[in-house]
C-alpha positions in Angstrom: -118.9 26.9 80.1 -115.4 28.1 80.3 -113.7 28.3 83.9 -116.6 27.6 87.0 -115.0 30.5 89.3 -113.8 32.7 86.4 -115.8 35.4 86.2 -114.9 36.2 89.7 -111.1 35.9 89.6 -110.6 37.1 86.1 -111.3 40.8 85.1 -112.4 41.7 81.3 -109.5 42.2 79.1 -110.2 44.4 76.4 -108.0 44.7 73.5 -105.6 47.8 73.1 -105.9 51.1 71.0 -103.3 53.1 70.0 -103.9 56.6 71.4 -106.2 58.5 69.3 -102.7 61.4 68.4 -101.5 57.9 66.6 -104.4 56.5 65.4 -105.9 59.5 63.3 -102.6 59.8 61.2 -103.9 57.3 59.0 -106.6 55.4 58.2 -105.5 51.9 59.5 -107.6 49.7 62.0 -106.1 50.9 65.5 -106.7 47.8 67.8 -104.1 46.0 69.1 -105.2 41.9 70.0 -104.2 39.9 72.6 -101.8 37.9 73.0 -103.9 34.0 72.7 -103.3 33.1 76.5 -105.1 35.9 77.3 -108.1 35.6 75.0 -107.9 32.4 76.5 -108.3 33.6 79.6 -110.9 35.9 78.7 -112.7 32.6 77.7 -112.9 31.3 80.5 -114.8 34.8 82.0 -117.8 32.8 80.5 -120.5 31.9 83.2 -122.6 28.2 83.2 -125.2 30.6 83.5 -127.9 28.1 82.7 -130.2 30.4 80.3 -127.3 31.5 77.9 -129.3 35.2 76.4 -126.2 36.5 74.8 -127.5 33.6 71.7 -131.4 33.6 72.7 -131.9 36.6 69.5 -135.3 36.8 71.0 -137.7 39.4 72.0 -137.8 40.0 75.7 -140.1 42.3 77.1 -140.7 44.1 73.7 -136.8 44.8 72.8 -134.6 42.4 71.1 -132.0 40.3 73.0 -128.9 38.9 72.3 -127.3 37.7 68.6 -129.3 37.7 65.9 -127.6 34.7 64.4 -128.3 33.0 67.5 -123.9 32.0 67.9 -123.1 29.4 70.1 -121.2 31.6 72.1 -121.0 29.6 75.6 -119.4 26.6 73.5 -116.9 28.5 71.2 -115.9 30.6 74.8 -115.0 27.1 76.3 -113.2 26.0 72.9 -111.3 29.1 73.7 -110.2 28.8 77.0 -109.1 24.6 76.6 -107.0 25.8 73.4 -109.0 24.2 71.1 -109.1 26.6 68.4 -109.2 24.5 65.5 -112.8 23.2 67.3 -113.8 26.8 68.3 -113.6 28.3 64.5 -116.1 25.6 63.2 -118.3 25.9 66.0 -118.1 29.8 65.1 -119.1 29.2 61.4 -121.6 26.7 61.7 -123.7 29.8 62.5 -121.8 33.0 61.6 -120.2 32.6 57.8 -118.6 36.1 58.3 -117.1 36.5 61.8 -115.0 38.6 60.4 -117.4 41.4 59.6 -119.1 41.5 62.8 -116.3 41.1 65.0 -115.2 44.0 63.2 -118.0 46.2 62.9 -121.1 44.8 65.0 -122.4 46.6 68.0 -122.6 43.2 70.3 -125.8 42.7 71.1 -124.7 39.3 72.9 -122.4 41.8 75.0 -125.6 43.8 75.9 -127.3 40.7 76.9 -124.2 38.7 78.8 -125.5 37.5 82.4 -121.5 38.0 83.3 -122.1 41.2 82.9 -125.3 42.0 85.3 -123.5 40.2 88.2 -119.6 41.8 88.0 -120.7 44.9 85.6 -118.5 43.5 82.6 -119.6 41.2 80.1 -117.4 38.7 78.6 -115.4 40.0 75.6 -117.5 38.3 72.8 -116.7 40.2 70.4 -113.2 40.2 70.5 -113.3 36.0 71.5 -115.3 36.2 68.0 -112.0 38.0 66.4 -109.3 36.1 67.8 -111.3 32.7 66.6 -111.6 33.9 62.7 -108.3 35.3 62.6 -106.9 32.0 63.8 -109.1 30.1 61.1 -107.2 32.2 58.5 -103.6 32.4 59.8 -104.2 28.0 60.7 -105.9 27.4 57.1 -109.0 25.9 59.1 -111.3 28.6 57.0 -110.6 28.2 53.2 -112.7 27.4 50.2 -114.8 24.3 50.3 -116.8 23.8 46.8 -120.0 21.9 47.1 -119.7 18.7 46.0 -122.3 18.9 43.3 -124.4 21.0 41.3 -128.2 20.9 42.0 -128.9 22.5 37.8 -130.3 25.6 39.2 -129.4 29.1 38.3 -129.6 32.4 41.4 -129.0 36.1 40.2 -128.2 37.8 43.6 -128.6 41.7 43.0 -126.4 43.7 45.8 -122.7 42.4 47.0 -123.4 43.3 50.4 -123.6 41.8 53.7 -127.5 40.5 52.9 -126.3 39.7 49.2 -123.3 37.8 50.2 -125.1 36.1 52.8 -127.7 34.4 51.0 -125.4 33.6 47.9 -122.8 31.8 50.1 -125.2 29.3 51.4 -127.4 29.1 48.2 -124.4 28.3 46.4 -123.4 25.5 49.6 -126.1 23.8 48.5 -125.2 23.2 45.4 -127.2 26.4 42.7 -125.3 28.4 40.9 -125.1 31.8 42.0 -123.9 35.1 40.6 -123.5 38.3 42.6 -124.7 41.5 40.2 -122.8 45.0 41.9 -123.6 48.2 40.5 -120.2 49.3 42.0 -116.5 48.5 40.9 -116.0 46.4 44.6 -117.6 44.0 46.6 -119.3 45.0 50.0 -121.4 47.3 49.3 -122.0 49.2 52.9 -119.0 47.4 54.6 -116.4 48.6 51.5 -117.6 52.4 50.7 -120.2 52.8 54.0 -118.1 51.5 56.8 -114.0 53.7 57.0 -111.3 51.4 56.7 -110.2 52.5 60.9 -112.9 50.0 61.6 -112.7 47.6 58.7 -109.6 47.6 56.5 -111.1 46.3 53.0 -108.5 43.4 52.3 -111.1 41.7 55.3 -113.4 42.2 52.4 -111.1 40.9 49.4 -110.1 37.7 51.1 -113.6 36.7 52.1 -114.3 37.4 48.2 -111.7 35.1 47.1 -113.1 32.0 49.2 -116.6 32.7 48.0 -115.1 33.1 44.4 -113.0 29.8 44.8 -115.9 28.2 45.8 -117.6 28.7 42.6 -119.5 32.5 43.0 -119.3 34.5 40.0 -119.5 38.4 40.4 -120.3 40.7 38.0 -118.9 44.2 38.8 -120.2 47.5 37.7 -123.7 46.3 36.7 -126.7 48.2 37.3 -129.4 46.0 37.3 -132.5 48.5 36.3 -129.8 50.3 34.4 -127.3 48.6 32.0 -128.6 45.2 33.5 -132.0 44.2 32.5 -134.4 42.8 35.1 -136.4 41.1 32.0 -133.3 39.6 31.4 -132.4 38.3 34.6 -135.6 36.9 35.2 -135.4 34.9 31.9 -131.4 33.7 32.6 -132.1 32.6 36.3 -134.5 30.4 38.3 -134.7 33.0 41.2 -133.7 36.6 41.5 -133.1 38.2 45.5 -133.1 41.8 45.7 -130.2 42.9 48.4 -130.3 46.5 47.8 -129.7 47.8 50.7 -131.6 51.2 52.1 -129.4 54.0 50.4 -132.3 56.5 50.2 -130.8 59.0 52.6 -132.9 61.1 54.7 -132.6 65.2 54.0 -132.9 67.7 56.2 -135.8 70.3 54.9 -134.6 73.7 55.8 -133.7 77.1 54.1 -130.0 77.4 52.9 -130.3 73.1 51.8 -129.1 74.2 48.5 -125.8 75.4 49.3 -122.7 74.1 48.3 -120.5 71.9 50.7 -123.3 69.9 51.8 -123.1 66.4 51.3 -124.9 63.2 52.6 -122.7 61.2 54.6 -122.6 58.0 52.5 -121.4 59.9 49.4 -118.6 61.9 52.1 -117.9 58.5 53.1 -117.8 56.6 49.7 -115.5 59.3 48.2 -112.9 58.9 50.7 -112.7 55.2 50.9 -112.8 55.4 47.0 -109.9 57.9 46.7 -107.9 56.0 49.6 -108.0 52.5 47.4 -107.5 53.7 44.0 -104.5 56.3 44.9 -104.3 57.2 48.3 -106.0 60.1 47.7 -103.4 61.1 45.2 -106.2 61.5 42.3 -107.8 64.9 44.8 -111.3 63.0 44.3 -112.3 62.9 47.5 -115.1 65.2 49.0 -112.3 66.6 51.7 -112.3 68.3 55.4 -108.8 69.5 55.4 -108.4 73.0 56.9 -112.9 73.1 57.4 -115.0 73.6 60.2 -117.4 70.6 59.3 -120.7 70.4 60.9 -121.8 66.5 61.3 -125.8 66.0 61.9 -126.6 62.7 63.1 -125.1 61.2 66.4 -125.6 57.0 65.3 -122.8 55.0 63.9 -122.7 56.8 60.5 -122.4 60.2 62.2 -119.5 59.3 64.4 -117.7 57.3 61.1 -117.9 60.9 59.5 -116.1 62.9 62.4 -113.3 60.4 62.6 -112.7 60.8 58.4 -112.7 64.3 58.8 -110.5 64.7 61.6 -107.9 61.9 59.8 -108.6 64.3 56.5 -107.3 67.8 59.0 -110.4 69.6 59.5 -109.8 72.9 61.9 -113.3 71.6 64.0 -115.5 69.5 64.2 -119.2 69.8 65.7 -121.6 67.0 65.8 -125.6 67.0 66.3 -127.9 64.7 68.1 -131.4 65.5 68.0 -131.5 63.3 71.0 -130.8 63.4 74.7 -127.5 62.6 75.9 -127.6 58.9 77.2 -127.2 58.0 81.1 -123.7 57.3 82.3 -125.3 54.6 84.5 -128.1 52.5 84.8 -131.2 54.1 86.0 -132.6 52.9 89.3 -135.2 50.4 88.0 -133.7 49.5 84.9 -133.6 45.4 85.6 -131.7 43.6 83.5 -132.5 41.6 80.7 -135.0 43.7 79.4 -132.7 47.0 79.1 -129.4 46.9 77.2 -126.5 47.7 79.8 -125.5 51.2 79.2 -121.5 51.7 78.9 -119.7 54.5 79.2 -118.3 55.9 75.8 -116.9 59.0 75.9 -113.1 57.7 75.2 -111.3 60.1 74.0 -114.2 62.9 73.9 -110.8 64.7 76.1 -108.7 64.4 73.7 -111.8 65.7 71.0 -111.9 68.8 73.2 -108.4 69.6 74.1 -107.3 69.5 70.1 -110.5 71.4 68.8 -111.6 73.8 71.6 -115.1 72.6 72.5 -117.1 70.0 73.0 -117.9 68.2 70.0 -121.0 66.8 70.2 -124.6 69.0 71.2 -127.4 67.0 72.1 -131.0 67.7 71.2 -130.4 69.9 68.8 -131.2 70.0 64.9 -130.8 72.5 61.9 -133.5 75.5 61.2 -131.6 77.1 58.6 -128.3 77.0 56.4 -126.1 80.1 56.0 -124.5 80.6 52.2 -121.9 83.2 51.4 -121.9 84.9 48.1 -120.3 82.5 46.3 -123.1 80.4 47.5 -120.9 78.1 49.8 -122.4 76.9 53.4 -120.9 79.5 56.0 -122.9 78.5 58.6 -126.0 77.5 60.5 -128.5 78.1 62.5 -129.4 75.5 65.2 -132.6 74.9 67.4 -132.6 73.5 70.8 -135.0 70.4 71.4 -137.0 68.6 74.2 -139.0 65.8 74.9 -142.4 66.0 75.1 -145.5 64.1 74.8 -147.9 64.7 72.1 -150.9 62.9 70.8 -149.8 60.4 73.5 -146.2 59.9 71.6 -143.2 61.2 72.9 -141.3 63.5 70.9 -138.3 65.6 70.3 -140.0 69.7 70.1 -138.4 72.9 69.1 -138.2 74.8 72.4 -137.1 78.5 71.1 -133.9 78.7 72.0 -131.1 79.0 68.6 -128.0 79.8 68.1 -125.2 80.0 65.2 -122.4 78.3 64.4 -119.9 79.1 61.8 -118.9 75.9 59.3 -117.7 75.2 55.6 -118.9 71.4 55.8 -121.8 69.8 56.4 -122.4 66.1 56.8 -126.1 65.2 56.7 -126.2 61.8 58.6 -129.9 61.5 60.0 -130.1 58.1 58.6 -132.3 56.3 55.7 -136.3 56.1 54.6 -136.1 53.2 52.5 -134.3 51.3 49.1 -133.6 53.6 46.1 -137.0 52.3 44.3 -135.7 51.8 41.1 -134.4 48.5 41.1 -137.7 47.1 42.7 -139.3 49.1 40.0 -137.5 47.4 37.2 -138.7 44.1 38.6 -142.0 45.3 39.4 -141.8 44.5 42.9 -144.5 46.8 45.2 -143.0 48.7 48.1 -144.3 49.4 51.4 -145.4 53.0 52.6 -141.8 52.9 54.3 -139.8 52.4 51.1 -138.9 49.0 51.4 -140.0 46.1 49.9 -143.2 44.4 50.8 -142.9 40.6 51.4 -144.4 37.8 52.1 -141.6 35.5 54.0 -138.9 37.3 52.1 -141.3 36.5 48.9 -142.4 39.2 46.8 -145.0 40.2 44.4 -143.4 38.3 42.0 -142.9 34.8 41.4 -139.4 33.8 41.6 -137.8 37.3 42.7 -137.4 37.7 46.9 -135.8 40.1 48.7 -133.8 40.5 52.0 -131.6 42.4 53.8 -132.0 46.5 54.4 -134.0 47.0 51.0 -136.6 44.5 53.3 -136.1 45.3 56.7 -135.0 48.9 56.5 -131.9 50.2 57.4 -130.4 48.1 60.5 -127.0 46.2 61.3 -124.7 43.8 59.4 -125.5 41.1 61.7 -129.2 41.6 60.6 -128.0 41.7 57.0 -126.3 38.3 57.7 -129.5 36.8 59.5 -131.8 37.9 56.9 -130.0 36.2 54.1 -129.4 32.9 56.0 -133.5 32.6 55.9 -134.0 33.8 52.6 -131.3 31.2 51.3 -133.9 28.8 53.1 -137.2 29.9 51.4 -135.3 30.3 48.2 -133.9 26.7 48.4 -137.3 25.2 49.1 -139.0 27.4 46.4 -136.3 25.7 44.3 -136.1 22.3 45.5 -139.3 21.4 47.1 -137.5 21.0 50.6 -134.2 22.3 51.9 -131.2 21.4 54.4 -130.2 25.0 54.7 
């Protein structure tokens, strides 16, 4: 695919960034595309490689490989590089119904798993290929809203407008049911609008995907609280199928002396509050949960962790000090570490300079984790006290161990990011669906406990990525179909 001899005369091209002294004046999306001859280029970067893992989405060796939606990514990479966009944007949605999203927001598993970039050390710029292709699709009118034809009589109560929930109602509606979206919140997305700052994804991405799926005959009903305001009873007896897409919003705490202090927040509510006060009045209503002027303490290192040091440093906080209970990652591959089987490390410490030069230290402390929160006397967090860590084996497992050593650090905010341990249980409660010991739903094929309700996405899986989210309700559309049809084409 793409250009024979490219990969060896064309280098990888990535996208630019305005400098990060630009980019955290606002809370805009900060990459800068390519001009389309040199996407195309980077097109042609794509090897024959014979045994294509950047679409296998397979298990190799015990770790997962390449897309989960299993993208035709060597075909849409040659689309690219002939100029035949138009050709390139269906081949992209025959698999992937939101590029947008994930070219946005994914991690690029296909990247990780790129033959390109075990034999010249730089994979081909999926991702961004992905980007250029979808925002052609919009500015060319090749992706708009195509109604199904005809109505098969059948009734779906999707509970959850995010990526799972938007997933499975797109193509349950494609084939022809009726399908309404139920959101407890007052916009569409759940994770991706209020989860995921608008630096990385700009929520109009979300609005026009919602007007397509709304042209195309999916009705959402905002501000409904199915197990609250919304009945389950009620759904079950309006609808022929009900699909729980919940997400995994049960954050995890941190146990330690000092937790009840004010000024210590879970990062999704940090995170929610600002994106909420940035659409509804840019910020002018003062409801955001802010780190103007605070020395904010972030725990967590994943994606969720990082999103909450780039709001707070947008927001004007004096420092900003992040914790990883883990070790720092290798710069380089490790002498033995053979590809496929091991995700190529990259390098990203961009702009951790800049981090240091504007706030005075280093900004993120590996192995590390909280033994006990400070309060002052009007019972505020003023600080912390922090353990080091270190790996050792125990019972056979290897773990992360307190070694002794502590020391303070000063701080009037504190982000708790340490991830999620399963769906908020009432909803499944209200249906009478049974959970698993790790709080999420158990299934059978994405079937539950009860007949006619399934479930899919985080509030199944656990917490995981929005290309997971997407995969997991293209197979429930499936099962639901068939449990609804007798067969499918989905």
């Amino acid at each position: 695919m793409g250009k024979p001899t490219g990969f060896m005369e064309i280098k990888r091209q990535n996208s630019l960034e305005l400098p990060p002294e630009e980019r955290i004046q606002n809370f805009k999306e900060f990459h800068l595309p390519l001009l389309a001859e040199e996407q195309q280029a980077q097109g042609a970067r794509c090897m024959d490689c014979g045994v294509p893992f950047c679409q296998s989405g397979m298990l190799l060796g015990g770790m997962f490989s390449g897309c989960p939606l299993n993208n035709l990514i060597p075909e849409w990479n040659d689309l690219i590089y002939q100029g035949k966009w138009n050709l390139a944007v269906h081949r992209l949605i025959a698999t992937n119904r939101y590029p947008e999203f994930t070219s946005r927001v994914c991690p690029a598993l296909c990247e990780a798993a790129c033959t390109c970039g075990m034999t010249t050390g730089d994979p081909v710029t999926v991702k961004e290929n992905e980007r250029a292709i979808v925002e052609y699709g919009y500015e060319s009118g090749a992706i708009h809203a195509v109604p199904p034809p005809t109505r098969t009589g059948k009734k779906v109560a999707v509970v959850g407008a995010g990526p799972a929930g938007l997933s499975v109602a797109d193509l349950l509606n494609k084939r022809g049911h009726r399908v309404t979206i139920y959101e407890r919140e007052d916009r569409v997305g759940g994770l991706l609008m209020y989860g995921i700052p608008n630096m990385k994804l700009e929520k109009w991405v979300i609005d026009r995907r919602v007007k397509i799926l709304q042209d195309e005959g999916i009705e959402f009903v905002m501000n409904a609280n199915v197990g609250g305001n919304i009945s389950a009873e009620d759904l079950k007896s309006q609808y022929d199928a009900v699909v729980l897409c919940c997400g995994a919003k049960q954050a995890r705490d941190i146990n330690a002396p000092g937790r009840d202090a004010g000024n210590i927040y879970f990062a999704v509510d940090y995170l929610t509050s600002v994106t909420r006060s940035l659409l509804d009045s840019n910020f002018a209503d003062g409801k955001a949960i802010s780190a103007e002027g605070k020395r904010v303490l972030v725990i967590g290192g994943g994606d969720t962790g990082n999103d909450c040091v780039g709001t707070a440093i947008r927001q004007g906080c004096e420092s900003v000090l992040q914790l990883e209970m883990m070790p720092c990652p290798p710069a380089e591959r490790a002498p033995g570490n053979d590809w496929p089987e091991w995700p190529r490390v990259l390098k990203t410490d961009y702009g951790q300079q800049e981090a240091i030069a504007k706030f005075g230290s280093d900004p993120r402390v590996y192995q590390t984790t909280v033994k006990e929160f400070y309060k002052n006397e009007a019972g505020q967090v003023c600080g912390a006290l922090l353990e080091k860590l270190e790996s050792q084996v125990v019972d056979g497992r290897r773990q992360m161990v307190p070694t002794g050593e502590e020391f303070s650090v000063d701080c009037d905010l504190v982000l708790i990011a340490a991830g999620f341990v399963g769906c908020e249980s009432y909803v499944a409660d209200a249906f009478g669906v049974d959970l698993t010991a790790r709080g999420v739903v158990a299934d059978d094929h994405y079937a539950t406990n009860v007949p006619g309700v399934f479930a899919c996405g985080d509030m199944r899986r656990g917490q995981s990525l929005v290309v997971w989210a997407l995969r997991e309700g293209r197979d429930t559309a499936a099962v639901v179909d068939k449990s609804l049809m007798g067969y499918t084409n989905l």
